[in-house]
DOKE-242182 format. One line per 4 residues: their letters; for each residue x, y, z of C-alpha. Coordinates in steps of 0.05 Angstrom, whole numbers, plus 5000, padded with zeros to 4 digits. Example, Ala and Ser with C-alpha at 12.3 -4.5 7.8 and 13.67 -1.06 7.14 Angstrom:
BEGIN
as> 5246,4910,5156 | 5273,4979,5143
END
This chain:
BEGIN
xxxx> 4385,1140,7957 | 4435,1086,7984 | 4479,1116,8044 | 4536,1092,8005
xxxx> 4522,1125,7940 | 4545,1195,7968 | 4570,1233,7905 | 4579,1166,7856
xxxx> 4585,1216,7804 | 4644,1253,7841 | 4709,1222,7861 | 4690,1158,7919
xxxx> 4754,1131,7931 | 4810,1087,7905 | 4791,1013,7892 | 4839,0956,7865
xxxx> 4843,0949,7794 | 4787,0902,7771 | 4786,0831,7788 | 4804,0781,7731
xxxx> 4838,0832,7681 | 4913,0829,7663 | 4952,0881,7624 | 5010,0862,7573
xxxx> 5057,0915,7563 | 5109,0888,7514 | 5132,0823,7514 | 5103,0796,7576
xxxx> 5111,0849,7630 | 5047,0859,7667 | 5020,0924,7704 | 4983,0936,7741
xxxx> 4954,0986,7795 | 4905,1030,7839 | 4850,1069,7807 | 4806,1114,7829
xxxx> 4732,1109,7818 | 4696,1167,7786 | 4621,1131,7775 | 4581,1079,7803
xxxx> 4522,1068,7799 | 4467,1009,7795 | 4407,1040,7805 | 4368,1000,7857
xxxx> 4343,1056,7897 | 4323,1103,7831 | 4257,1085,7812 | 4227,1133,7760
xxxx> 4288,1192,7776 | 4357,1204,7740 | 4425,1200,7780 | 4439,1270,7801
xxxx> 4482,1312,7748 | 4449,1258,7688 | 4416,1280,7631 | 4377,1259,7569
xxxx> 4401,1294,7517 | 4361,1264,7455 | 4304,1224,7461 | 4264,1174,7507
xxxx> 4309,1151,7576 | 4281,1138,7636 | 4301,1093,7706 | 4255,1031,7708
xxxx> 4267,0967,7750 | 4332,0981,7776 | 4361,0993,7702 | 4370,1049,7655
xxxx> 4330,1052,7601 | 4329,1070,7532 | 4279,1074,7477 | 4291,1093,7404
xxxx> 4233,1072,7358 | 4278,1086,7292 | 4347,1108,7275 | 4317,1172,7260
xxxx> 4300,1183,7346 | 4351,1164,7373 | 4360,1163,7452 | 4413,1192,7487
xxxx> 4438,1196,7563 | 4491,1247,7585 | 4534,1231,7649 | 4582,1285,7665
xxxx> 4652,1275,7697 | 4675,1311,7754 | 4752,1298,7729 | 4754,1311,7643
xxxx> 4816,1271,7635 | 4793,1218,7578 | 4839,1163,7606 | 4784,1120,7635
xxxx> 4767,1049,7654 | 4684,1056,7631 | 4648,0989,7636 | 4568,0973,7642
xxxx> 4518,0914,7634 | 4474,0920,7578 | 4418,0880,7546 | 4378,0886,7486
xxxx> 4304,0889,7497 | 4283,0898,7426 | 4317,0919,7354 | 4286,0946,7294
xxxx> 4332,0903,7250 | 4395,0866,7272 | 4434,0923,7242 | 4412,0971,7294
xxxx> 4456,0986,7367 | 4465,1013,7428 | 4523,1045,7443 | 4572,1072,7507
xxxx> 4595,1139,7490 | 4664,1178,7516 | 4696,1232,7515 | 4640,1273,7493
xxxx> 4647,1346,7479 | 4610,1407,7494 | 4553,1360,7521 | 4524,1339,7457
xxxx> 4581,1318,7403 | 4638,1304,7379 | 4654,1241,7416 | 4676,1168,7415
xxxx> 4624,1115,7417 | 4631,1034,7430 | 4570,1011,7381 | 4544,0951,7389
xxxx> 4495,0914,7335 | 4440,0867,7366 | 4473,0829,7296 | 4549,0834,7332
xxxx> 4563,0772,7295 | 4564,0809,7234 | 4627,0837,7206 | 4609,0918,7232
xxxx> 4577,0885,7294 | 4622,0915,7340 | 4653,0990,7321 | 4707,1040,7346
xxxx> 4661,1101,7324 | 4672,1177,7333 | 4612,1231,7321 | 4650,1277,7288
xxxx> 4652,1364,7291 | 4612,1366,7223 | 4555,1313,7270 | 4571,1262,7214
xxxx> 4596,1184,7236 | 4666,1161,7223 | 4685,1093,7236 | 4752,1081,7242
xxxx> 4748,1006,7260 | 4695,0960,7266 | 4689,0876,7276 | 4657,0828,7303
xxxx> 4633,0784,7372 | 4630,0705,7362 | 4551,0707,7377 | 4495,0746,7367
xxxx> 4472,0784,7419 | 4406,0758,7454 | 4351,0787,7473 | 4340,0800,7547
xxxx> 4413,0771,7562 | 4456,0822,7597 | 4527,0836,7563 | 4588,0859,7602
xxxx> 4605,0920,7561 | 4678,0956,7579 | 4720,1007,7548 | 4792,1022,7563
xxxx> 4811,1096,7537 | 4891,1112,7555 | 4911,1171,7507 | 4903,1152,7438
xxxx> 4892,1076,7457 | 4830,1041,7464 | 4810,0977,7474 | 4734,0947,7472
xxxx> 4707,0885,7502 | 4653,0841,7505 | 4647,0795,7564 | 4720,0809,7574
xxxx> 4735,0790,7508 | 4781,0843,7470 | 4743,0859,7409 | 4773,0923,7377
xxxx> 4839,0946,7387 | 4853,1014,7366 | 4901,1078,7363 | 4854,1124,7321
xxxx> 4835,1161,7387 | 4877,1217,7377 | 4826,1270,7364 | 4796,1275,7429
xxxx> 4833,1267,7494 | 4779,1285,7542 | 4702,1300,7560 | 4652,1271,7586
xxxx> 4611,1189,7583 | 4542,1168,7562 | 4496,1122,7537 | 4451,1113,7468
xxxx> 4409,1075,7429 | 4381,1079,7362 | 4329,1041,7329 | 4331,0987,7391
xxxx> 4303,0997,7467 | 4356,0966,7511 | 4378,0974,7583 | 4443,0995,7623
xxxx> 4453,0973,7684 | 4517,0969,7742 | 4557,1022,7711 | 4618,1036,7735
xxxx> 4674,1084,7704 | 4752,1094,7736 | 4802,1124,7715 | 4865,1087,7685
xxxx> 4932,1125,7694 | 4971,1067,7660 | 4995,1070,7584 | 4972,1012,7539
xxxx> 5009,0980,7498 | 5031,1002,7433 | 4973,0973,7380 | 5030,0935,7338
xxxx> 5033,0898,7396 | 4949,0877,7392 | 4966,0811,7364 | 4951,0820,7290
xxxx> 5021,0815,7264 | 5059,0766,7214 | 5124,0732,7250 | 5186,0731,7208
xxxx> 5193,0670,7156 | 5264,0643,7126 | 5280,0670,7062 | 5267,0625,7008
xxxx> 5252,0609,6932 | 5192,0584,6943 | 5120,0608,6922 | 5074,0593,6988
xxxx> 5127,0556,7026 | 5114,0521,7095 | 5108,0561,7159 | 5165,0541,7209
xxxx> 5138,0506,7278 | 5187,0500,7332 | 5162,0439,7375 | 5185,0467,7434
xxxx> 5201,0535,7458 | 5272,0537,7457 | 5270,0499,7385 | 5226,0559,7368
xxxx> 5279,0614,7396 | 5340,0580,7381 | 5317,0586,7305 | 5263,0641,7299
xxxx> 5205,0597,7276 | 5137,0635,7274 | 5098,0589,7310 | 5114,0548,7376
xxxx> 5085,0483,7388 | 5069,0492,7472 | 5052,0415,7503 | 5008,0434,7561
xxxx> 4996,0392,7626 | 4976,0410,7705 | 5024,0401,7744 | 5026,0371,7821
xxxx> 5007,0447,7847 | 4939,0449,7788 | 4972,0494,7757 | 4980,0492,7676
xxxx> 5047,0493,7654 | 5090,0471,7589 | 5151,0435,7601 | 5151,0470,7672
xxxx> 5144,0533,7652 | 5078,0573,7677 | 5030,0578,7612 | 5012,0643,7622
xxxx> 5091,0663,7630 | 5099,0630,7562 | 5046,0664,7530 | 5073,0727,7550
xxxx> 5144,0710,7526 | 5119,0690,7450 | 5065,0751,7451 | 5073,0788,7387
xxxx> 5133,0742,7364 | 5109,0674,7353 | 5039,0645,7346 | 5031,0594,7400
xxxx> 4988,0522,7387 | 4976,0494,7451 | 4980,0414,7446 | 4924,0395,7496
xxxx> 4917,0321,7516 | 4887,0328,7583 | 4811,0323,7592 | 4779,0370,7649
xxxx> 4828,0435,7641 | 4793,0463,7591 | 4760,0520,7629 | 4822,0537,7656
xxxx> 4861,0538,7582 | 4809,0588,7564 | 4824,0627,7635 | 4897,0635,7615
xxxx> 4885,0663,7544 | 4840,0712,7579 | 4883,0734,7621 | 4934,0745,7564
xxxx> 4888,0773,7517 | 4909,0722,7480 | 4861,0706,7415 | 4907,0682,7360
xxxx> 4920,0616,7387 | 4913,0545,7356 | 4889,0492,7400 | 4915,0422,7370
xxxx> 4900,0358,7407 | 4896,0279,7383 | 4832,0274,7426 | 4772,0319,7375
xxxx> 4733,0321,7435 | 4785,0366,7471 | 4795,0407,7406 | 4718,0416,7396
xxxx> 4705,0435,7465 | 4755,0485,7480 | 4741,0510,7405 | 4662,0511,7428
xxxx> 4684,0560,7491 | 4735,0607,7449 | 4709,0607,7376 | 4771,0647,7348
xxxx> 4812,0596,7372 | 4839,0548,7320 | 4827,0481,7319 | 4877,0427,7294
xxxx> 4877,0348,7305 | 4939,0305,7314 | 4934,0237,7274 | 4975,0185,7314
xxxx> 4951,0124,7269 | 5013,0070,7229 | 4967,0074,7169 | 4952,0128,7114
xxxx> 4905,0099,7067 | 4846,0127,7031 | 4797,0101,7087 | 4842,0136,7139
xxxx> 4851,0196,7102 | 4776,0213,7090 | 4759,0185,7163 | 4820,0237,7178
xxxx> 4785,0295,7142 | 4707,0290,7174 | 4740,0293,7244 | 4784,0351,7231
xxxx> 4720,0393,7201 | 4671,0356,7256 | 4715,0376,7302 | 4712,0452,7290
xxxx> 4784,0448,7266 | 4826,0460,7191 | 4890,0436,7203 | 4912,0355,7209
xxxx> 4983,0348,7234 | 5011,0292,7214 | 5084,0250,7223 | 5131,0262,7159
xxxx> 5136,0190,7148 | 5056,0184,7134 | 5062,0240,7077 | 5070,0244,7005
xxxx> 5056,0297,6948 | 4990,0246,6935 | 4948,0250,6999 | 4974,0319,7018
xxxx> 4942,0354,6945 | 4885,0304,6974 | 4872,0342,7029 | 4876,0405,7014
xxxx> 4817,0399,6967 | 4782,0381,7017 | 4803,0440,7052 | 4842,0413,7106
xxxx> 4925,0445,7113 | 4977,0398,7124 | 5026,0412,7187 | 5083,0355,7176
xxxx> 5116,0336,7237 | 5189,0311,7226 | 5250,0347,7185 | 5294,0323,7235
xxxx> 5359,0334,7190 | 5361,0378,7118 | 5348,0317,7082 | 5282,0295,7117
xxxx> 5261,0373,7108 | 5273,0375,7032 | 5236,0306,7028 | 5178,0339,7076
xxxx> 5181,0408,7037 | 5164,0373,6972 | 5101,0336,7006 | 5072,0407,6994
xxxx> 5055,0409,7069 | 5035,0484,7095 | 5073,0472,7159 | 5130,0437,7187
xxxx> 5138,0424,7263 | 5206,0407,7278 | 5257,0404,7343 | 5312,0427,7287
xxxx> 5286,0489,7247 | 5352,0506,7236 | 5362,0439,7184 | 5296,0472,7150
xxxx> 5320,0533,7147 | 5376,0509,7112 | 5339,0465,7062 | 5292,0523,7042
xxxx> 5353,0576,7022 | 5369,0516,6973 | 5321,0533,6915 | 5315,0551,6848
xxxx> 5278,0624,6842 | 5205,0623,6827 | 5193,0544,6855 | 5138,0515,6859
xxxx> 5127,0455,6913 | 5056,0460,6930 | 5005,0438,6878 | 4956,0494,6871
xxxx> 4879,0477,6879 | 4843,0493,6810 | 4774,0503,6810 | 4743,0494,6751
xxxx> 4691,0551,6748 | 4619,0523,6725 | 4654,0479,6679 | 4695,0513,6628
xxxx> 4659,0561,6605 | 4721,0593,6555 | 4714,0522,6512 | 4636,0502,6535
xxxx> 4564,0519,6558 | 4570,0549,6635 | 4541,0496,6684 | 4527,0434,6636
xxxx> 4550,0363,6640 | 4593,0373,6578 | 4615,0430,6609 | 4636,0386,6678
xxxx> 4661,0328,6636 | 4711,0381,6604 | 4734,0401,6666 | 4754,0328,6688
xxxx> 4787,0314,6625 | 4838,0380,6629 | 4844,0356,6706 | 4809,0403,6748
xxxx> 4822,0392,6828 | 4754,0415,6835 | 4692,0431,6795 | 4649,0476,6814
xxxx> 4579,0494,6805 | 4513,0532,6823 | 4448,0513,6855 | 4383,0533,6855
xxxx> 4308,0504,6873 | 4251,0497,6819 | 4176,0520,6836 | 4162,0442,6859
xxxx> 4223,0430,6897 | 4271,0401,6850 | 4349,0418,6857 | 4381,0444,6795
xxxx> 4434,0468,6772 | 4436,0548,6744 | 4468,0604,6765 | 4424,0656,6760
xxxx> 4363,0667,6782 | 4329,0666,6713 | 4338,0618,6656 | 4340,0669,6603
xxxx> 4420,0687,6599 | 4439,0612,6590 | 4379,0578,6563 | 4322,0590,6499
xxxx> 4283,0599,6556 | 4259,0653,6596 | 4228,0664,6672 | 4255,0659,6749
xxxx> 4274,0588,6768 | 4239,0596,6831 | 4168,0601,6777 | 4185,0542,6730
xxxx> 4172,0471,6744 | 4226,0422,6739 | 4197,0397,6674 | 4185,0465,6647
xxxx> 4263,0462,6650 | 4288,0406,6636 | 4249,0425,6565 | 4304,0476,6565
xxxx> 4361,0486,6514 | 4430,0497,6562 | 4471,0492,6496 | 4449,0524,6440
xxxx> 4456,0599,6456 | 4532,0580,6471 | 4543,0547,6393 | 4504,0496,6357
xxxx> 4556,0443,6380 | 4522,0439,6444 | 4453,0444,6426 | 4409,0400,6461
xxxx> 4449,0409,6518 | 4405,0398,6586 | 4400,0441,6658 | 4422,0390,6697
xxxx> 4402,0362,6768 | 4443,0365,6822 | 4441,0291,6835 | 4458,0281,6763
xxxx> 4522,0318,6773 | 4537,0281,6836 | 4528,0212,6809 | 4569,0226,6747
xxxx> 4629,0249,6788 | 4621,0201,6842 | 4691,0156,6860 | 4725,0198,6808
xxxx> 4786,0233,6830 | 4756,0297,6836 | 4719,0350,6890 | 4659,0379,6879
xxxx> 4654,0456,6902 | 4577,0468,6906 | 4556,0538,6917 | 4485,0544,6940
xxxx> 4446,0608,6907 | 4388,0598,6949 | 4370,0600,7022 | 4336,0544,7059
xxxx> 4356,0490,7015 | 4413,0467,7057 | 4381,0408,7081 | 4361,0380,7022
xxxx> 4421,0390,6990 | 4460,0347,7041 | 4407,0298,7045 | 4415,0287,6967
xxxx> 4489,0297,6987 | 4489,0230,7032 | 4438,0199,6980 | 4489,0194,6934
xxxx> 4547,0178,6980 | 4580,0232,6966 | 4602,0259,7024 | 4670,0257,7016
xxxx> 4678,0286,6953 | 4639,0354,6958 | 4646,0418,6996 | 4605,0474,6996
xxxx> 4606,0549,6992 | 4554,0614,6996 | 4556,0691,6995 | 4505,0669,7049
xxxx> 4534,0666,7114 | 4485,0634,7151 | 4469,0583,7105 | 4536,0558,7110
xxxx> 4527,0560,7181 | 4459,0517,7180 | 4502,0469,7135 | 4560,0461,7187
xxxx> 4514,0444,7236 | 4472,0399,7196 | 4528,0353,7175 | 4597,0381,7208
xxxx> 4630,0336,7165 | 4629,0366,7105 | 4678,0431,7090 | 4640,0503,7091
xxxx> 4671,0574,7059 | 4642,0632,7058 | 4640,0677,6996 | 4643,0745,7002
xxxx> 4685,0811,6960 | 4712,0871,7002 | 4764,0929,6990 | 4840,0923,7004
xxxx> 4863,0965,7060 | 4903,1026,7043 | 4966,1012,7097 | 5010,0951,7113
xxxx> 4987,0951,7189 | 4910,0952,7162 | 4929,0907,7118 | 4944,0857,7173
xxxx> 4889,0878,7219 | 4840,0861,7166 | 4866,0792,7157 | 4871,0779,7224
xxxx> 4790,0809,7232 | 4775,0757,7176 | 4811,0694,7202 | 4779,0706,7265
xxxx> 4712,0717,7232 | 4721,0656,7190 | 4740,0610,7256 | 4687,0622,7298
xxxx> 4639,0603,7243 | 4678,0546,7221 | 4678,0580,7141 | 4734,0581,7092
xxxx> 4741,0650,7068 | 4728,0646,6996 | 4743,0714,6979 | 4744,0742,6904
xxxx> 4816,0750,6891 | 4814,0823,6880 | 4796,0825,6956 | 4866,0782,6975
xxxx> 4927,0806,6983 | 5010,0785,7003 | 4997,0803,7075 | 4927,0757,7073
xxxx> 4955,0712,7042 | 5010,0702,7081 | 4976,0703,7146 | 4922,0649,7127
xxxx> 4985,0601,7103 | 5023,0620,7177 | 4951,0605,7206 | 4938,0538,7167
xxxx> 4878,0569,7131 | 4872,0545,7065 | 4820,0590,7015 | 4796,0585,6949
xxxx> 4779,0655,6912 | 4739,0669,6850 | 4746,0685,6798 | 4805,0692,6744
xxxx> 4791,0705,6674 | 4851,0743,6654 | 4924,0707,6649 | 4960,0770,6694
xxxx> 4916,0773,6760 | 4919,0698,6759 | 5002,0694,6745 | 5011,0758,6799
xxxx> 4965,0718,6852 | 5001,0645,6845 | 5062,0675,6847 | 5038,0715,6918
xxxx> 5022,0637,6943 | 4950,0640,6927 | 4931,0574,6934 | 4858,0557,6913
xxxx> 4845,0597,6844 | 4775,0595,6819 | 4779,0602,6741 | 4740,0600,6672
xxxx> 4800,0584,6639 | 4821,0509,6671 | 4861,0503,6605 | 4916,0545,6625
xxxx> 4941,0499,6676 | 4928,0435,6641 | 4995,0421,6607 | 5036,0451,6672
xxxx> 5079,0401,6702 | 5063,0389,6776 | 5131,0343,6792 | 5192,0322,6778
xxxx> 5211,0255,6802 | 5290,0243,6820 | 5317,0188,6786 | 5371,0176,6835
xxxx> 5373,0197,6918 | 5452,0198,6935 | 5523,0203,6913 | 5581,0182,6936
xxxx> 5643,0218,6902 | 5718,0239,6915 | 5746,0307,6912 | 5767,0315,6843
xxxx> 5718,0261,6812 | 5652,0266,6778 | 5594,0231,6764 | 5538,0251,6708
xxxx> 5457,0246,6714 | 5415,0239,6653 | 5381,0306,6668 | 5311,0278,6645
xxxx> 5263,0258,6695 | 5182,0237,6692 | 5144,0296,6700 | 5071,0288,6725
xxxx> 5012,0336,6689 | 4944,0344,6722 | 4917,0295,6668 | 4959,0242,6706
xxxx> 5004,0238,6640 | 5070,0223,6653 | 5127,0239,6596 | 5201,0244,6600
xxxx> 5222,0318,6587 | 5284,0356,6584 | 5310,0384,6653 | 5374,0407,6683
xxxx> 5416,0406,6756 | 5416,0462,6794 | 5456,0473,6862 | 5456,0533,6903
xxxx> 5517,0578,6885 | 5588,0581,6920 | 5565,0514,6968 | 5638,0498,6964
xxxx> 5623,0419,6963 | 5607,0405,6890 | 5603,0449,6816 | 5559,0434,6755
xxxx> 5582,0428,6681 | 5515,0408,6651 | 5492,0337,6680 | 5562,0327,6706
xxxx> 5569,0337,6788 | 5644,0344,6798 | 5665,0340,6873 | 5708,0395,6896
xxxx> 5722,0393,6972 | 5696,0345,7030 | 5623,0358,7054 | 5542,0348,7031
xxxx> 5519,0384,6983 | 5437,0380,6953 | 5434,0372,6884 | 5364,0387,6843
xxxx> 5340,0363,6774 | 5304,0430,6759 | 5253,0443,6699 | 5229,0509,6675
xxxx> 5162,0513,6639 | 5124,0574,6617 | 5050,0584,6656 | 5009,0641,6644
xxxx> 5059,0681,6609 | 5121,0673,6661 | 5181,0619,6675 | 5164,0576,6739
xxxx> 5206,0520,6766 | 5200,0449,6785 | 5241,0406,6814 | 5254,0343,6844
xxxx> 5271,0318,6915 | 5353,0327,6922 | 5402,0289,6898 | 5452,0278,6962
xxxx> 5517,0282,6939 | 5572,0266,6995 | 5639,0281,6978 | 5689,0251,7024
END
């Protein structure tokens, strides 16, 4: 043995804390200290013999090429390595390299064991799946007294672990407290470690052979930091009337503080020294100051400090960060090197037509990015509904006074930056209760299939006519390569017809009734082909949500895609995660989600955890989580909108899920019924901007106003002021304002309409009403 491994098992010495890794203990204040080292060990001089005091326990282990090795054919053998510690305290620093040689299945792991008990179980156990970039890739798992698993929490790593790659694997046990990374990338973040407090380390595999190698465990006689303070949290928002009303972004950080906002907009640059500051403060000093209070977008415009943007987050354990930039390279790249970093792209352009808007949206997906933010005087209620059906949130920058913010608010942007929150603030306390501003994104599910035959061109044509924002439908491959649409895999539920898709020519269904078994009105109704469906909607003012049933058809389906030009007006979706993942990377430009169904947590903080698991999850794989609604909830919902994620979830068929989720701020429902919202009023327009009145005098507004329905009808209907009580400036009798005392008061035309059983309000941008 090496001279210098004398007792690596037993107590060696103290040695600094290790290189690279930074502690946050509140907000901002680092720690950091001595430790003493309890293991180390990298097994150069151990061919074919154990460390002294090391066991196996279970299984095949053995020493073999300067690595530990172990070797479990099936989950039924696993392999298991016992290392006892001469000091039983569980508070431990515990940190190894390891590398998959081979898996059974991508579901199967290796895992670092701790605090084991009684040499054999219970313990704690880091697992990690050779699939980590599944959702359970990564767990926080304990072996419980009965020998049964509990997993307490479990996530993912942004990449699936390779194959002969060595992975820096470390644990950080303090008390209850543990933290797990990758790479020294924080991947779980946990408290539930309150069962065991002590015992001993090891090593196991099951159903994979993979190696261990430079192990090294210390002990850690700091506290970590309460796990409220992880990073999954939801900052404070102004109180408002408004259903899904913008996040606040203060553009710099004392706009941020001076108001509360819960985001900061952070403008980073090197400075003279190389170091990266925003507006001369240290970056990683800011980071530490918003921690846990504010999320922080860092507005990047320098090319060449990307490595070190990435160093600083590190260091912070920072991970819920938005990178926004008017250069996509910079987003992309940085995105590329942290893939749960957001991505956002700054438009700088004069003009805001349809060419720039579309050209607008294919960098923003291209460029691993959701959000666009764009200057307040570029948006309207038009091309902001535009782009969110084609997935892309809206950050407005602007809302300089409380005018400008009303006039932003009712763009139906997600997010307004602003160097005077306090003017927004302001505008949103102004409201009627239940308001809505931003124009919901209706899916029509396969057509309408309460009035018509599921997934048929009369079906579709429906749809457009009750003015679905999107339309969406199924597809599937026939035996000789032919995309249709269906969405099962049979024919028989929909069709006279019977047999898999996947065993029927495309003749053999286009033969195929799609109409009759829904009423004779349809009959003769056709399965149609997906380019059929394209080329009917084509240049129409509609979106096409595809979802694609099968695997490998993803590059057909955006060849026929570009075939038809039609690039801009379709966005796709799968419960298939890696097909929507093969689609982003065929052709970046065109939107992705990701379809999937999964149980609410029980508690408010798991609530948030889970959401923030999920937008990280949906980031790095540049998806749209598409969840069914049943799986949302407020705390998800509100901390995709605070995140500029915008989602589209599936499916409502009954008039009181869909009424409870708008009225949470859902903002993409996926329904049968595209009826119900057909004859909803989606604005008000003002007929007059600003009065001028006297104390004493009064002036009256015909309280009609055009109202514009999905349909694009317009009609004049009966409506009514409204002005936030006791404002001291102004009262209402009716339509009349009468002035009261010198100052500015907002004035709204307000109409109430019934939707899905309940009273909602519209209303139009304010009526400015100065009394001097």
């Amino acid at each position: 043995m090496k001279s210098n491994r004398f007792m690596k098992w037993g107590i060696i010495g103290v040695v600094a804390l290790m290189a690279g890794v930074v502690y946050l203990f509140g907000a901002g204040k680092m720690a950091s200290a001595e430790q003493t080292v309890l293991v180390e060990e990298d097994f150069d001089l151990l061919e074919g013999v154990m460390p002294e005091g090391w066991s196996v326990i279970q299984g095949q282990a053995s020493v073999e090429n300067g690595a530990l090795k172990l070797t479990s054919p099936s989950s039924a053998s696993p392999a298991r390595v016992l290392i006892p510690l001469p000091d039983k305290n569980g508070n431990i620093v515990f940190e190894a390299d390891m590398t998959f040689v081979s898996a059974v299945e991508d579901t199967r792991w290796a895992s670092m064991m701790f605090r084991v008990q009684s040499g054999d179980y219970p313990y704690y156990q880091f697992a990690i799946r050779r699939g980590t970039n599944a959702l359970n890739g990564a767990e926080f798992a304990e072996r419980n007294a009965q020998n049964k698993w509990v997993v307490p929490e479990a996530t993912f790593f942004t990449e699936k672990f390779e194959y002969n790659k060595p992975y820096r694997i470390k644990i950080i046990a303090s008390n209850n407290r543990v933290q797990q990374f990758i790479n020294n990338k924080l991947v779980i973040n946990t408290d539930q470690a309150s069962g065991l407090l002590n015992g001993d380390i090891g090593f196991q595999a099951n159903g994979s052979t993979v190696l261990f190698d430079n192990v090294k465990v210390s002990s850690f006689e700091q506290a970590l930091p309460p796990v409220e303070n992880a990073g999954a949290f939801l900052p404070q928002e102004p109180e408002t009337n408004i259903i899904n009303a913008p996040t606040l972004i203060g553009q710099t950080l004392s706009a941020a503080e001076s108001s509360n906002t819960a985001s900061v907009l952070l403008k980073v640059e090197r400075n003279g020294a190389g170091e990266l500051v925003t507006n001369g403060v240290p970056l990683t000093e800011a980071l530490a100051n918003v921690q846990n209070k504010r999320i922080p977008i860092l507005h990047i415009e320098t090319k060449g400090i990307e490595g070190a943007i990435i160093d600083s987050l590190d260091a912070a354990l920072t991970t819920d960060v938005h990178i926004v930039s008017s250069n996509p390279d910079i987003v992309k790249s940085i995105t590329n090197l942290m893939p749960t970093a957001r991505g956002g792209i700054i438009y700088t352009k004069n003009s805001f037509n349809k060419h720039d808007i579309n050209e607008l949206i294919r960098t923003v997906h291209a460029s691993n990015a959701k959000v666009a933010l764009i200057p307040e005087k570029l948006l309207d209620a038009e091309n902001v509904h535009y782009l969110h059906t084609r997935m892309v949130a809206v950050w407005g920058i602007g809302a300089e006074d409380e005018g400008s913010a009303h006039a932003l608010i009712h763009t139906g942007a997600d997010g307004i930056i602003t160097n005077n929150p306090a003017a927004s603030i302001e505008a949103l306390g102004k409201y009627p209760e239940n308001t809505i501003v931003k124009r919901p994104i209706v899916a029509a599910h396969r057509g309408v299939p309460s009035l018509a035959p599921e997934n048929t061109m009369a079906g579709y044509r429906l749809a457009y006519e009750l003015g679905a924002d999107q339309i969406e439908t199924d597809l599937q491959l026939t035996k000789d390569g032919h995309l249709i649409i269906m969405h099962d895999l049979t024919v028989n539920r929909t069709t006279n017809g019977t047999g898999a898709v996947s065993d029927l020519t495309f003749d053999e269904i286009r033969q195929l009734d799609a109409g009759i078994k829904y009423s004779e009105e349809f009959a003769g109704e056709k399965v149609p082909t997906f380019k059929e469906f394209l080329q009917e909607f084509k240049g129409k003012d509609v979106i096409l949500l595809v979802e694609l049933k099968g695997v490998g058809i993803e590059e057909q389906v955006i060849r026929e895609i570009e075939e038809e030009g039609m690039v801009d007006q379709v966005v796709l979706q799968s419960f298939d995660l890696g097909s929507m993942i093969d689609s982003f990377e065929l052709k970046p430009e065109i939107p992705v989600g990701y379809l999937y169904s999964a149980a609410v947590p029980a508690t408010t903080e798991a609530k948030i955890k889970n959401a923030q698991k999920m937008i990280d999850y949906g980031t790095s794989n540049n998806v749209t989580l598409n969840a069914s609604y049943g799986s949302t909830y407020q705390e998800f919902i509100t901390y995709m909108r605070q995140r500029g994620m915008l989602t589209m979830h599936w499916t409502f068929r009954g008039e009181e899920p869909f009424r409870d989720k708008l009225a949470e701020g859902l903002v993409g429902p996926i329904t049968d019924y595209m009826q119900w919202l057909t004859d909803s009023p989606i604005r008000l327009e003002t007929p007059i901007k600003k009065i001028n009145l006297k104390p004493g005098k009064t002036s009256t507004v015909q309280a009609k106003a055009f109202v514009n329905y999905r349909t694009a009808k317009k009609e004049n209907i009966a409506s009514e002021l409204f002005v936030v009580e006791d404002n001291g400036v102004v009262k209402l009798n009716g339509n009349t304002i009468e002035a009261v005392s010198p100052g500015t008061a907002q004035v709204f035309v307000k109409h109430t309409f019934t939707m899905l059983g309940t009273e909602w309000n519209i209303v139009g941008e304010t009526i400015e009403v100065i009394v001097k």
